[in-house]
N, CA, C and O atoms as a DFTB+ gen file, in Angstrom:
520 C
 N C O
     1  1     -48.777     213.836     177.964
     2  2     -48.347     213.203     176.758
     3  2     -47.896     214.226     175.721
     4  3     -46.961     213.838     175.021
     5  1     -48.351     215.425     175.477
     6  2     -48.397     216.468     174.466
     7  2     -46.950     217.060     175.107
     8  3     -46.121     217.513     174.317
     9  1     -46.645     217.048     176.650
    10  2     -45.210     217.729     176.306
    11  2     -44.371     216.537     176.163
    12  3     -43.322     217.015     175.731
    13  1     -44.215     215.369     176.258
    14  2     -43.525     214.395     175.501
    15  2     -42.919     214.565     174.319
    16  3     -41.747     214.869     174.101
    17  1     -43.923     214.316     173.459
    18  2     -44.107     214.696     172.099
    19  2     -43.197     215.736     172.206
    20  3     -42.031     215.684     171.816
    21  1     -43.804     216.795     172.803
    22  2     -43.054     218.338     172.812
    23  2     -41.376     218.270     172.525
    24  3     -40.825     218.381     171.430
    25  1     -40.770     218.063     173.783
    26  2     -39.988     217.631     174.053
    27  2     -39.107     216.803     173.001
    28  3     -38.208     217.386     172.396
    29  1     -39.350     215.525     172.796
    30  2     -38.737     214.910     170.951
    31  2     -39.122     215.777     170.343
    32  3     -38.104     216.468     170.387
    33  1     -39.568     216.145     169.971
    34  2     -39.723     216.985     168.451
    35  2     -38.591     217.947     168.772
    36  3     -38.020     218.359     167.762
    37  1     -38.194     218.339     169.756
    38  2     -37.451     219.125     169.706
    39  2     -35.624     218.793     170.243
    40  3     -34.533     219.351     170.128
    41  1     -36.012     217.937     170.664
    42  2     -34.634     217.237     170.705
    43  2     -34.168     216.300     169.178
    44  3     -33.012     216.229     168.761
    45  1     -35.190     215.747     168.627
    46  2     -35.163     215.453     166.910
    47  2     -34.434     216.689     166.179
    48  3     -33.426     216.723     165.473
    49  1     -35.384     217.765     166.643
    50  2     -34.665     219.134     165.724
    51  2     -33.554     219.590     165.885
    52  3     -32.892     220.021     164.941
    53  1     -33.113     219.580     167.188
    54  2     -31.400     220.252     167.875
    55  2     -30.776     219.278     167.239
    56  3     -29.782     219.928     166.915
    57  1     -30.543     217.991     166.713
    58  2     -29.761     216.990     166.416
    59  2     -29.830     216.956     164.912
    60  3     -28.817     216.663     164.276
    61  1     -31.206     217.299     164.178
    62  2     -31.031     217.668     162.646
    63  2     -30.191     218.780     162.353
    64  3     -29.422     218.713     161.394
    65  1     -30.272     220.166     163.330
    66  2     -30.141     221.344     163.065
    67  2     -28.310     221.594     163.189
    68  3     -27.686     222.547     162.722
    69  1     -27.607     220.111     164.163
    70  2     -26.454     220.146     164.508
    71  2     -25.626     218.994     163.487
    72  3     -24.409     218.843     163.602
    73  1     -26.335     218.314     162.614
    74  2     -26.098     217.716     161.245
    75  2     -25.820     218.361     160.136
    76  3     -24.924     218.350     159.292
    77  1     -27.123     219.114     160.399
    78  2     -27.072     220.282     159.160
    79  2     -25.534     221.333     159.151
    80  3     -24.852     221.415     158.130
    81  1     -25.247     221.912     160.164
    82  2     -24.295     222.341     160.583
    83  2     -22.762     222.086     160.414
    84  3     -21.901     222.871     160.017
    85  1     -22.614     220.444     160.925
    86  2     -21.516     219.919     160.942
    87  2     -21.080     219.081     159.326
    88  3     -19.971     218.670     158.984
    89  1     -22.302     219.033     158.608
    90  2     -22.449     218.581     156.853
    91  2     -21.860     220.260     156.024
    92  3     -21.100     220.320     155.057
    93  1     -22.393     221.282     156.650
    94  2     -21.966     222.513     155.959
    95  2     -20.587     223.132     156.326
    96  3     -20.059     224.066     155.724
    97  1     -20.135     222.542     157.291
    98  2     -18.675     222.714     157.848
    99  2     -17.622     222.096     157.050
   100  3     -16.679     222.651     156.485
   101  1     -18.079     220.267     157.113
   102  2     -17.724     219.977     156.127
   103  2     -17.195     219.829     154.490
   104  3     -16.211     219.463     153.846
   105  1     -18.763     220.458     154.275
   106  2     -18.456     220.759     152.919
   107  2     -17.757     221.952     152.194
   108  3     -17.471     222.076     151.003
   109  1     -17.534     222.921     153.412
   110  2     -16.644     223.820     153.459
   111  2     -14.992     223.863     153.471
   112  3     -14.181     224.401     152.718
   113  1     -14.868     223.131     154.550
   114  2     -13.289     222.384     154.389
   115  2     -13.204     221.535     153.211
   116  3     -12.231     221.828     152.517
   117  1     -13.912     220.576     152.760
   118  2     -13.321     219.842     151.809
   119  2     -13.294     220.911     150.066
   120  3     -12.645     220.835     149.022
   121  1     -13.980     221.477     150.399
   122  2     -13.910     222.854     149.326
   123  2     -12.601     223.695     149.254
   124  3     -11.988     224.181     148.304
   125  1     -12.461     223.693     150.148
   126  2     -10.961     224.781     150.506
   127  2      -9.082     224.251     150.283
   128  3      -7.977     224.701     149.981
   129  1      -9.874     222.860     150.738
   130  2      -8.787     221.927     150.632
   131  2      -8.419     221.022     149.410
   132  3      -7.598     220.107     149.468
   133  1      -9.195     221.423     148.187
   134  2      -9.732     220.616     147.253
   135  2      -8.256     220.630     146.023
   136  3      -7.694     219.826     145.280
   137  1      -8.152     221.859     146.353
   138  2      -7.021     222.143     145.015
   139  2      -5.402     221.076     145.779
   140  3      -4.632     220.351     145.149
   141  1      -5.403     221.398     147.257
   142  2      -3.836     220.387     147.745
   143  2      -4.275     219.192     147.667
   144  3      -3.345     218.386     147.640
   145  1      -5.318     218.713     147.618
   146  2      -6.126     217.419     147.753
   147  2      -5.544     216.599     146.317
   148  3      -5.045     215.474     146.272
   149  1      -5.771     217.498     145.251
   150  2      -5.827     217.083     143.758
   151  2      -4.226     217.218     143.380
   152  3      -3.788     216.495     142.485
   153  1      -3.376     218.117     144.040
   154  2      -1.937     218.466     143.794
   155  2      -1.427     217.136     144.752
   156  3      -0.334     216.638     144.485
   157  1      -2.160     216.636     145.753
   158  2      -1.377     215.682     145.891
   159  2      -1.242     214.057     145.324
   160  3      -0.283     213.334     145.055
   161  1      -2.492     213.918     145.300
   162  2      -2.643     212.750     144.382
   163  2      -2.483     212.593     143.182
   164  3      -2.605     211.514     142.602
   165  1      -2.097     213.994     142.506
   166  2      -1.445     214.120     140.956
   167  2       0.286     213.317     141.194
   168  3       0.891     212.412     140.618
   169  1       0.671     214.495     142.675
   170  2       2.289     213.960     142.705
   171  2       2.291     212.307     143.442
   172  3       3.366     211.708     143.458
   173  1       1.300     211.773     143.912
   174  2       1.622     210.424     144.274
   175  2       1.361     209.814     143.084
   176  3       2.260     208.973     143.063
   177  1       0.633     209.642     141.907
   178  2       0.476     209.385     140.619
   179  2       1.605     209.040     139.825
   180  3       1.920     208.075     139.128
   181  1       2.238     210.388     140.222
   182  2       3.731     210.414     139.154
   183  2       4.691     209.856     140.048
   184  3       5.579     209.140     139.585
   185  1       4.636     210.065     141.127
   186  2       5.845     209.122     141.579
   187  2       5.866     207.264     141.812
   188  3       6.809     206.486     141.960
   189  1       4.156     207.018     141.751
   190  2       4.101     205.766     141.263
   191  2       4.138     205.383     139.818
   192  3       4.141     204.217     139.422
   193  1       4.161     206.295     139.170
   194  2       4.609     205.652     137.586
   195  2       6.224     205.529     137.924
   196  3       6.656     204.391     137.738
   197  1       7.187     206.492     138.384
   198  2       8.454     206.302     138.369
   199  2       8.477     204.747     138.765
   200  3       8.718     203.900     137.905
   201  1       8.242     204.437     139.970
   202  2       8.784     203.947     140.694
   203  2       8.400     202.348     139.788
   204  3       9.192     201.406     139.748
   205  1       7.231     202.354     139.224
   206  2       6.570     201.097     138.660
   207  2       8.087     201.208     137.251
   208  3       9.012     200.411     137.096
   209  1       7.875     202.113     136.698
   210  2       8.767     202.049     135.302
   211  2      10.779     201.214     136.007
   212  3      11.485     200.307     135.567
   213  1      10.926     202.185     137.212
   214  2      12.365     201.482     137.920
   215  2      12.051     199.956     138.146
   216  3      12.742     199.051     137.677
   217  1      11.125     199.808     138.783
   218  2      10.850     198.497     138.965
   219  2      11.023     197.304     138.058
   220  3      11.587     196.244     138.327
   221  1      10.332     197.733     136.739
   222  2      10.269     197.084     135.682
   223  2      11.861     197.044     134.761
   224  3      12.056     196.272     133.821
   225  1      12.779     197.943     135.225
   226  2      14.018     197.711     134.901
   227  2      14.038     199.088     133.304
   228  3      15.001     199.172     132.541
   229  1      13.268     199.617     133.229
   230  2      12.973     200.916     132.630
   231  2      13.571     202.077     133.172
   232  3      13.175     202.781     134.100
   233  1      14.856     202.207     132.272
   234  2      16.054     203.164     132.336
   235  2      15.438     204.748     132.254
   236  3      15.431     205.312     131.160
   237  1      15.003     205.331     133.279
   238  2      14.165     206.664     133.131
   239  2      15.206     207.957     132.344
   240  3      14.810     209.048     131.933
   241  1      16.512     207.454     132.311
   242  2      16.959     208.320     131.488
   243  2      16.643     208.382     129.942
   244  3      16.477     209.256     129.091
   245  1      16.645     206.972     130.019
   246  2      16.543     206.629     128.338
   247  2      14.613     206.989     128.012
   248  3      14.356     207.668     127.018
   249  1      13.655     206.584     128.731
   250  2      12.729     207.228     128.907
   251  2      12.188     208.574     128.373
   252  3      11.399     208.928     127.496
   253  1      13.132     209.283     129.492
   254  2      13.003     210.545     129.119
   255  2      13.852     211.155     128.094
   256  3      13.520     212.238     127.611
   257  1      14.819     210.611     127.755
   258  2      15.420     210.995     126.489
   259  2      14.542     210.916     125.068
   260  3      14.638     211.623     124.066
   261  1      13.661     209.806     125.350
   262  2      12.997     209.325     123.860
   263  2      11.701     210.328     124.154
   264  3      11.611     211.216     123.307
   265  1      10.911     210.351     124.954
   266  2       9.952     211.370     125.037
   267  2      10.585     212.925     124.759
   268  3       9.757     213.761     124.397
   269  1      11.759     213.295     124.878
   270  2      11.939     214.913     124.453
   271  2      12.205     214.426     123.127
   272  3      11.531     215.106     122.354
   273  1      13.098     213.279     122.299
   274  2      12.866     212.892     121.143
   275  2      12.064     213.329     120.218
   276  3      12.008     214.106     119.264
   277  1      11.373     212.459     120.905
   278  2       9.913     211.987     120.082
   279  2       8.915     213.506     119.674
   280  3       8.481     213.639     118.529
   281  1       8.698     214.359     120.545
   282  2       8.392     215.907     120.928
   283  2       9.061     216.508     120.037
   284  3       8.507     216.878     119.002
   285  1      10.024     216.663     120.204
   286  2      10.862     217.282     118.956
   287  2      10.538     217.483     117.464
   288  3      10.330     218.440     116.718
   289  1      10.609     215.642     117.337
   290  2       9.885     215.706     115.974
   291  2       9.184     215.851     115.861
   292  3       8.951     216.619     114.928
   293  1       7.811     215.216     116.786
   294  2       6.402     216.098     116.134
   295  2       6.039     217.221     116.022
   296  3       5.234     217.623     115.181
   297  1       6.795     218.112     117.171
   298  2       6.711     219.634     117.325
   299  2       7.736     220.225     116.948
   300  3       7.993     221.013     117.858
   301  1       8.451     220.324     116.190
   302  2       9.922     220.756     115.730
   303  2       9.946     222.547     116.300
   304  3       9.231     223.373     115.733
   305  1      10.814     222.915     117.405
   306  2      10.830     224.222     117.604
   307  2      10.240     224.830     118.521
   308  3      10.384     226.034     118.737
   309  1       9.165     223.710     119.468
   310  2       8.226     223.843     120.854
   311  2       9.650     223.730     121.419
   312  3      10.431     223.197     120.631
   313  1      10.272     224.177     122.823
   314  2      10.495     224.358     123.636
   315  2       9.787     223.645     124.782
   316  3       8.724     224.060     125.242
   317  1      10.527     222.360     125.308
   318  2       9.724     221.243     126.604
   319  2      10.121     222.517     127.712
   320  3      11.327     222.738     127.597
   321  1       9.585     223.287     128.592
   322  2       9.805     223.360     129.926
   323  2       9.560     222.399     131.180
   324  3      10.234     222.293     132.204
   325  1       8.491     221.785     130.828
   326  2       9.049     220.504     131.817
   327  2       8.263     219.109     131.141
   328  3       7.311     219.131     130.362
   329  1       8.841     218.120     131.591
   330  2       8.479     216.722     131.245
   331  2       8.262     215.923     132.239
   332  3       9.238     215.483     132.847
   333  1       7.024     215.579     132.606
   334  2       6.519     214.385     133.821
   335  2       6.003     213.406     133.201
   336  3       5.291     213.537     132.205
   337  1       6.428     211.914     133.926
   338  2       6.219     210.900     133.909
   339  2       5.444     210.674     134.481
   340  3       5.615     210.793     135.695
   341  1       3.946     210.151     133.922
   342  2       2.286     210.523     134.709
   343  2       1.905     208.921     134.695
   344  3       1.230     208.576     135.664
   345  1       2.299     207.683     133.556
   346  2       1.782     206.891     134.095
   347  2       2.581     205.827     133.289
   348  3       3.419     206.209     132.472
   349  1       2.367     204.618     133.477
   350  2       3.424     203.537     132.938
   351  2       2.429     202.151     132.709
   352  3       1.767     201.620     133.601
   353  1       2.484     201.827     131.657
   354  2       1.194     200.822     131.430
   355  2       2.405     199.664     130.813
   356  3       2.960     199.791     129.721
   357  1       2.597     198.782     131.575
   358  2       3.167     197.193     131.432
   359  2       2.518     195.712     131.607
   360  3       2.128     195.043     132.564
   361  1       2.604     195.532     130.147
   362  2       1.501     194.307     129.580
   363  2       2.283     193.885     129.405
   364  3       3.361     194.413     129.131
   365  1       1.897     192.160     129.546
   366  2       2.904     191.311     128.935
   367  2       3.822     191.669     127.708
   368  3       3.244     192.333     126.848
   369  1       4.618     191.482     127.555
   370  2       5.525     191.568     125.754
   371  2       6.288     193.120     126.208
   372  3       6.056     193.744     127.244
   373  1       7.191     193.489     125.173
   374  2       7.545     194.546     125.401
   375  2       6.159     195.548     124.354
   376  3       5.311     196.404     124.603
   377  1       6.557     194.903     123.343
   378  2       5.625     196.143     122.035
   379  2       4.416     196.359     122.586
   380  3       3.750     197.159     121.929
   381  1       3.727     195.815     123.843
   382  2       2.591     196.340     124.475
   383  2       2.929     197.572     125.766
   384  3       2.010     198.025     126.448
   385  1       3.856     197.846     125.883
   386  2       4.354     198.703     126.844
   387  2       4.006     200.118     126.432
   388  3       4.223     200.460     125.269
   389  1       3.420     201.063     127.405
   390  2       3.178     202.319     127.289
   391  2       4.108     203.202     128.148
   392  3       4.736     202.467     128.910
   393  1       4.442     204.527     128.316
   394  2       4.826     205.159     128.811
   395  2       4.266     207.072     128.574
   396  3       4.714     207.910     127.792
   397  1       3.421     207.160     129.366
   398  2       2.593     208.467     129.000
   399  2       3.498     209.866     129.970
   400  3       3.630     210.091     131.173
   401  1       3.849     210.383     129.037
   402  2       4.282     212.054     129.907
   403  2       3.549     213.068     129.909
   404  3       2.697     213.062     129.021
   405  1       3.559     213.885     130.534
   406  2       2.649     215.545     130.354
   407  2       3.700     216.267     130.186
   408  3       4.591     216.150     131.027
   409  1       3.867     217.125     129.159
   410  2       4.909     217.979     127.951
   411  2       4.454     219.283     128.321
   412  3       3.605     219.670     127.518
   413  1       4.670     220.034     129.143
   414  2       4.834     221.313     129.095
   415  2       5.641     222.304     128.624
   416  3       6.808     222.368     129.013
   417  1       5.104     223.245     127.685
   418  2       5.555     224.243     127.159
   419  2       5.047     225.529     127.628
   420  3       4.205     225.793     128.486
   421  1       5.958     226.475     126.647
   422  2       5.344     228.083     126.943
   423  2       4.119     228.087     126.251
   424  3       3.443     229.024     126.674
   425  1       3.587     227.511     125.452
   426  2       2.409     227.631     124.787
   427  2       1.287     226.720     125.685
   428  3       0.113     226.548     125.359
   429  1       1.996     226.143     126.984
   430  2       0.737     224.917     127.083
   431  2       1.142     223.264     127.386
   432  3       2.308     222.906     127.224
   433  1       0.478     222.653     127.669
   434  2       0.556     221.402     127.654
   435  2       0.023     220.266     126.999
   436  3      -1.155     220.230     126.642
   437  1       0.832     219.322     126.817
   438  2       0.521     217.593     125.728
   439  2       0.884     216.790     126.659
   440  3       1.620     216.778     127.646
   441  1      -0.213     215.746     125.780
   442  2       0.320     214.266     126.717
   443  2       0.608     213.442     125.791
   444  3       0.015     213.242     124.731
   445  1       1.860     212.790     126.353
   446  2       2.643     212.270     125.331
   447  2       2.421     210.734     125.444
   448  3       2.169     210.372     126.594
   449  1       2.452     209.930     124.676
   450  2       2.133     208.507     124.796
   451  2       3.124     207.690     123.727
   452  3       3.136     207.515     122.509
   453  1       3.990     207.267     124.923
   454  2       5.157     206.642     123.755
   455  2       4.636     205.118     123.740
   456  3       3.549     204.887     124.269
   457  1       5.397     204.029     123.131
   458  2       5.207     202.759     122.719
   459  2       6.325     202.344     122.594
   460  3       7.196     203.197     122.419
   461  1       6.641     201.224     122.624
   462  2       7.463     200.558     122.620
   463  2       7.665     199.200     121.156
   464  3       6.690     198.450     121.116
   465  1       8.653     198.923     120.188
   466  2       8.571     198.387     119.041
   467  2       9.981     197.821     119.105
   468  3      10.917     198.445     118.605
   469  1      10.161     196.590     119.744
   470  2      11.314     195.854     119.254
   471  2      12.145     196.361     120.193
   472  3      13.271     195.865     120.146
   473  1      12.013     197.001     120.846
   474  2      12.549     197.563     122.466
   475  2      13.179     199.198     121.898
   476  3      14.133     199.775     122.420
   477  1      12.511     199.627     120.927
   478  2      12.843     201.167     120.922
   479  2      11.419     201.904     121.124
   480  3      10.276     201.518     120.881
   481  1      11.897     203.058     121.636
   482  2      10.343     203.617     122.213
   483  2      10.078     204.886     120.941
   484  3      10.916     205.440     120.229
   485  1       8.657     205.056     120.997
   486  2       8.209     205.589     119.748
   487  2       7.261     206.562     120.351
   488  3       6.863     206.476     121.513
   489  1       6.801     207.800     119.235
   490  2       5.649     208.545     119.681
   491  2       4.160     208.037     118.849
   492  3       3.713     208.183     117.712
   493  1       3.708     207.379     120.090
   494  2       2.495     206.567     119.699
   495  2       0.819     207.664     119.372
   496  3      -0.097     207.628     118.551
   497  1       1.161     208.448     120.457
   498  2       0.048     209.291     120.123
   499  2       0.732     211.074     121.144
   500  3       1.505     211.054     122.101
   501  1       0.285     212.005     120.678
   502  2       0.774     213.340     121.204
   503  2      -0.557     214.167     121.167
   504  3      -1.077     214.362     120.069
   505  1      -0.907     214.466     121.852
   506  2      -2.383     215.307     122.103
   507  2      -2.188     216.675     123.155
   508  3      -1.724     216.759     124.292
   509  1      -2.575     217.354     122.527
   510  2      -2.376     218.660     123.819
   511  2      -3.936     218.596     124.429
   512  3      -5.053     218.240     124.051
   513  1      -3.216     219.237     125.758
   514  2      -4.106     218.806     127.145
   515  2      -4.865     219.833     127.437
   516  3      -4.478     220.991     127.283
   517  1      -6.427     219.403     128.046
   518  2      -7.501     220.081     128.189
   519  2      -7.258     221.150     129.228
   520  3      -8.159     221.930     129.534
């Protein structure tokens, strides 16, 4: 009976010890892989705001025209190096419509949050990013 016992206890342990193993492997790859992981679901993000804003019949030129606008004036003299379309919030009515960008400059980045008023788009809120 005692090498029974024997025996499980130690076939219990080869199977903890090969958990333990295959959990630290794991957590190794998903560590490594963490930064393309986050770069990609940033760019599926933004290309589902595009695609939601086309959908909705939201002229991305005019879009993005009013967001470097809008930047302008609040920042008079920042320099946009790039402008992404990160998310698109459509509520009933137009004047409930959002349109949020991430504003990169040489100094850094803002997120831009336009609005919509009578069907012209506005800078609703401008915050630089953490």
């Amino acid at each position: 009976m005692d090498t029974v016992i024997l025996i499980l206890l130690i076939v219990v342990g080869a199977f903890l010890l090969a958990a333990l193993i295959g959990a630290l492997r794991t957590t190794q790859r998903n560590r490594a892989n963490a930064h393309r992981f986050r770069e990609s679901i940033t760019a599926t993000d933004r290309a589902l705001a595009a695609a939601v804003a086309a959908d909705h019949g939201w002229r991305r030129e005019t879009l993005d025209a009013a967001a470097r606008s809008e930047f302008a004036a609040k920042r008079p003299g920042v320099e946009i190096v790039a402008l992404e379309l990160v998310q698109i919030v459509d509520e009933p009515g137009t004047d409930s419509d959002l349109a949020v960008y991430r504003v990169a400059t040489a100094a850094g980045a803002a997120r831009l949050t336009l609005g919509r008023r009578e069907g012209a788009w506005y800078a609703k809120a401008l915050e630089d990013a953490a």
